[in-house]
N, C-alpha and C positions, 0 to 999 in steps of 0.2 A: 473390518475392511474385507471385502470380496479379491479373492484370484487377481481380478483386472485393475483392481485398483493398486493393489500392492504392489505391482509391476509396473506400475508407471510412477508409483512414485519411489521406487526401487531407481525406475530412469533418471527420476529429477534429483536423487541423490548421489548417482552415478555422474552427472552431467560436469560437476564443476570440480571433479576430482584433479584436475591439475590447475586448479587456482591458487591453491595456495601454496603450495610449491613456486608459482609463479612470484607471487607477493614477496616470499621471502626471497627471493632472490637463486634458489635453487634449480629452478629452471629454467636457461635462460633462451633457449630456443622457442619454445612456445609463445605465440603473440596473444596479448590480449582480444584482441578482435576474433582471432580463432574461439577463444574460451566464449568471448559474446555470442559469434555467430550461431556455436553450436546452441549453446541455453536459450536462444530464441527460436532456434527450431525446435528441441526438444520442446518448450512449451506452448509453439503456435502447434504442437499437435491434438491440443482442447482448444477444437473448432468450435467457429462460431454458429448460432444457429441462424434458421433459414429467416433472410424480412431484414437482414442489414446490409448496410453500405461501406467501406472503408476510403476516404480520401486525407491524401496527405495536406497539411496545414501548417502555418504560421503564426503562432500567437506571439506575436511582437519579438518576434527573434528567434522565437525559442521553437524549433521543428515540433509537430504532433502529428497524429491521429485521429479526426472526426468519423465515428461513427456515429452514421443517420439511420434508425430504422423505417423499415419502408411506411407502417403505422404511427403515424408522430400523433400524440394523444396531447402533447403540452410544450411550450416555448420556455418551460423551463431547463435546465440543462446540469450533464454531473460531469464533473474533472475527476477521472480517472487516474490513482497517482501510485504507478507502480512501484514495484518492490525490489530484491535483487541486492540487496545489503550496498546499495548506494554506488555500486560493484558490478555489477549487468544486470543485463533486463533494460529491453528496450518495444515500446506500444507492440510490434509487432509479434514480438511473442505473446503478446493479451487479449489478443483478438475473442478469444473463447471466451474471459468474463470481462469485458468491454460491449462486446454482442451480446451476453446475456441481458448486461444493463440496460444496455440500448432497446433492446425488444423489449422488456420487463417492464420498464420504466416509462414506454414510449416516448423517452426523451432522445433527445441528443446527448454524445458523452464523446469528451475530448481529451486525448491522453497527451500529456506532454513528456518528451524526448530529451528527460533533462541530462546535463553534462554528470559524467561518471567519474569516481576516484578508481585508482591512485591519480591517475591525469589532473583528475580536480578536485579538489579534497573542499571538507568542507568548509565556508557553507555553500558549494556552489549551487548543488542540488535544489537546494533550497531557495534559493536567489532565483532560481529558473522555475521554478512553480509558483512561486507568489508572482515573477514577471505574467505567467503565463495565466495566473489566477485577475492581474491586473487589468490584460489585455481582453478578456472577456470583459470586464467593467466598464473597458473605452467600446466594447461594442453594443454599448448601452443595453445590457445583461444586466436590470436589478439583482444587485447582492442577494437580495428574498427571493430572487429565482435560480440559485448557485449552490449546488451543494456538491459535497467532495464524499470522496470514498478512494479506498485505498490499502494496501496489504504488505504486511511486514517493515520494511523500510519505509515504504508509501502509508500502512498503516500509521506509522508517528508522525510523518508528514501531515497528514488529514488534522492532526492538532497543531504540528509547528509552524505550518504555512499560515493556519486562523492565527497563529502568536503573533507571528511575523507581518501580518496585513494587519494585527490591532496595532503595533507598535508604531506604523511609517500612517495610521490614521485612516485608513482604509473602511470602509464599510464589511461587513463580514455574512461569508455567504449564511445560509439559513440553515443546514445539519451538515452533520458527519456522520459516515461510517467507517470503522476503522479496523480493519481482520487482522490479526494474529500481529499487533502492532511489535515492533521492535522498540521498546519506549523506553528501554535502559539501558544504554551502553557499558555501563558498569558494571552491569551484570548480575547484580547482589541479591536478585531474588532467590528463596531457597529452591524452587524448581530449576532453576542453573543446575543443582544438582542431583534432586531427586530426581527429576527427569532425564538424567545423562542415561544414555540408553532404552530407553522408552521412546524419545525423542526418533522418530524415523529420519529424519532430514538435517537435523541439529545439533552441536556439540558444543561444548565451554570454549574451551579452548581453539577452535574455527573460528567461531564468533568474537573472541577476544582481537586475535590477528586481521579479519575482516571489519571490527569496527574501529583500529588503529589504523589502518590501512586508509579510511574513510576521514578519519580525525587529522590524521598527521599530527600537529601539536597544538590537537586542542583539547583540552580537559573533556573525559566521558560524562562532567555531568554537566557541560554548557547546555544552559535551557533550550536549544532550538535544535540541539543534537539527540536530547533524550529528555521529550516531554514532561517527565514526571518530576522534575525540576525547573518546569516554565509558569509563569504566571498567565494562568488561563481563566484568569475571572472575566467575566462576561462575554465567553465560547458562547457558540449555539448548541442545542440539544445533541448528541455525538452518543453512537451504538459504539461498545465496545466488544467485537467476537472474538474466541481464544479458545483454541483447543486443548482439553485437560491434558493432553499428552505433550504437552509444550514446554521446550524447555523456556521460553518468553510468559508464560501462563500467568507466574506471581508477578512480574514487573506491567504486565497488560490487565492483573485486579489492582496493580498501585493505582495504575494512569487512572484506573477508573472509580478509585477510592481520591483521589487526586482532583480529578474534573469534580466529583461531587462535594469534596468539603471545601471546594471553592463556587458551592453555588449553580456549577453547568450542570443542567438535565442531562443525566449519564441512563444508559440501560448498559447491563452487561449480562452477555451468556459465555458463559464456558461451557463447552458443547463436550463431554464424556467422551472418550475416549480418541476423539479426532487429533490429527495432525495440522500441521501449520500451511494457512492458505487451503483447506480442505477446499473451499468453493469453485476451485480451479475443476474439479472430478465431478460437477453438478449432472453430468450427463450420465456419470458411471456410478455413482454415490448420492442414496437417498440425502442423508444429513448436508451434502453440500448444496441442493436444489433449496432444503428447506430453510439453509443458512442463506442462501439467496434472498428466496422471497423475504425471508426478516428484515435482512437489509433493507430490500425494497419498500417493506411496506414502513420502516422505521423512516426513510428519505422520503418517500410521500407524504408522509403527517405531518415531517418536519417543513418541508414545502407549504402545506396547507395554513399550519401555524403560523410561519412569517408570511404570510397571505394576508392573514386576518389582523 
C-alpha cells in the first residue's frame, strides 16, 4: 500500500471506534445515528467517477439508491448490497463503487437501504434485499438480466439472498460477485487468527461482539446468516474476492470450496497482500481497479451466459 492509501484506510479503521463501546452498553451518550452518520461520510469520501447519476428510489418499501450512468450499454442491471457488519453503512456512503459499477458496467445499479441491527437484528437485512431483489422482478427485470455484487456483510448477502429467493421459489438472478464476504459468523477459520494483526481493519474479538449484535439469539451457524452453512445447490456462477491479509480470508475459501462441491460455478482470487473491501481505493490503488474490472468482466460473462 502506498502513503495515501494507508491513510485512509488508517480513517476507515478510526471511524467506528466508539461502536463498540456503544453495543456494549458502555457508552451511553453516544447515538447510533451519530456513529452511521459519520462512517458514511468517511466512506462517501471514494467519490464517484465522472458519466453517473444518483436518484433516490423505492423498491417496494424498501428505500435505495439508482445509479444511472450517463453511457447505458445494456438494460440489464446489478444490486448493489452493502456491507457495514449488518451495523452501518448506508448506499450513500457507496457512491464510489456503485459509480464505478454503474460506468464500468454500463448498467444501472440499485443499492438497497436495508434496515440495521441492533434496531433489527436478524434476519431483517435480509428480508429487505430479497424484498428489494423481488421488486425488481415485478418490474418485469428478467432474473437473466440481475445480477448482485456486494462486500463484507453484503459480500454473504450476494449468496444468502440467491438462498433466500431459491427457497420462497423465486427465479434467481444470473451471477454474483462477492468481496471480502463475511460468510462465517463463527469465526473458526484459522486466519481469525493468524491474521490478528496483519488484519488492518479487523479483529476477533470486534467481530465476534458485532456479529452477536446482529444475531441476537440466533445461532452463528444459521444458513442465511453465514453462507457456508446454506444449501446453495443450484446458485448461479458467483466470483469469490478475498484479501490474503484478511482476517475472513479462510472462511471466504470455505464459501467458495462450499459453492463448488455443491456443483456452483465458483472462481476465487485471493488477491496477496490486500486488505478487506480493497476496491473501495480503486482510484488510489492499482490492485483495487484491477479487482474491479475482474468483477466486471466476471458479471458480464455471467450475464452473457444466462442470455444464451
Amino acid at each position: 500500500m502506498n502513503t495515501e492509501v494507508k491513510a485512509a484506510v488508517q480513517t476507515w479503521a478510526n471511524s467506528l471506534s466508539d461502536l463498540v463501546p456503544v453495543l456494549k452498553g458502555i457508552d451511553t451518550t453516544t447515538k447510533m445515528s451519530d456513529i452511521r452518520d459519520a462512517y458514511a461520510k468517511m466512506l462517501g469520501q471514494n467519490q464517484p467517477p465522472a458519466g453517473v447519476r444518483f436518484e433516490a428510489v423505492d423498491m417496494g418499501g424498501v428505500p435505495a439508491t439508482l445509479v444511472t450512468p450517463d453511457e447505458l450499454k445494456t438494460d440489464a442491471v446489478l444490486m448493489y448490497i452493502h456491507g457495514g457488519a449488518y451495523i452501518v453503512g448506508r448506499p450513500d456512503g457507496y457512491h464510489g463503487i456503485g459509480g464505478n459499477y454503474a460506468k464500468m458496467l454500463g448498467a444501472r445499479v440499485y443499492m438497497p437501504d436495508y434496515r440495521l441491527a441492533p434496531e433489527h437484528q436478524f434476519p431483517a437485512s435480509i428480508d429487505d434485499t430479497l424484498r428489494a431483489y423481488e421488486w425488481l422482478l415485478e418490474q418485469n427485470i428478467a432474473a437473466s438480466k440481475i445480477a448482485f455484487a456486494g462486500e463484507s456483510a453484503g459480500g454473504a448477502m450476494v449468496v444468502s439472498v440467491m438462498v433466500a429467493a431459491k427457497s420462497k421459489g423465486l427465479p434467481l438472478p444470473a451471477v454474483g460477485s462477492s468481496i471480502s464476504p463475511w460468510a462465517n459468523l463463527e469465526h473458526t477459520g484459522v486466519s481469525m487468527s493468524n491474521r490478528e494483526g496483519l488484519d488492518p481493519l479487523n479483529s476477533k474479538p470486534v467481530l465476534d461482539i458485532l456479529a452477536r449484535a446482529f444475531l441476537g439469539g440466533t445461532l452463528a451457524n444459521h444458513p442465511l446468516a453465514s453462507p457456508v452453512f446454506a444449501d446453495v445447490t443450484g446458485l448461479p456462477p458467483i466470483l469469490v474476492q478475498i484479501g490474503e491479509n484478511e482476517l475472513m480470508l479462510s472462511d471466504a475459501m470455505r464459501l467458495a470450496n462450499h459453492l463448488a462441491d455443491n456443483r456452483v460455478r465458483v472462481n476465487l482470487e485471493v488477491w496477496p497482500g490486500m486488505f478487506h473491501a480493497w476496491h473501495f481505493y480503486a482510484g488510489m490503488l492499482a490492485e483495487g481497479q484491477q479487482a474491479l474490472e475482474s468483477s466486471v468482466r466476471f458479471i458480464e460473462a455471467g450475464l452473457i451466459g444466462a442470455a444464451c
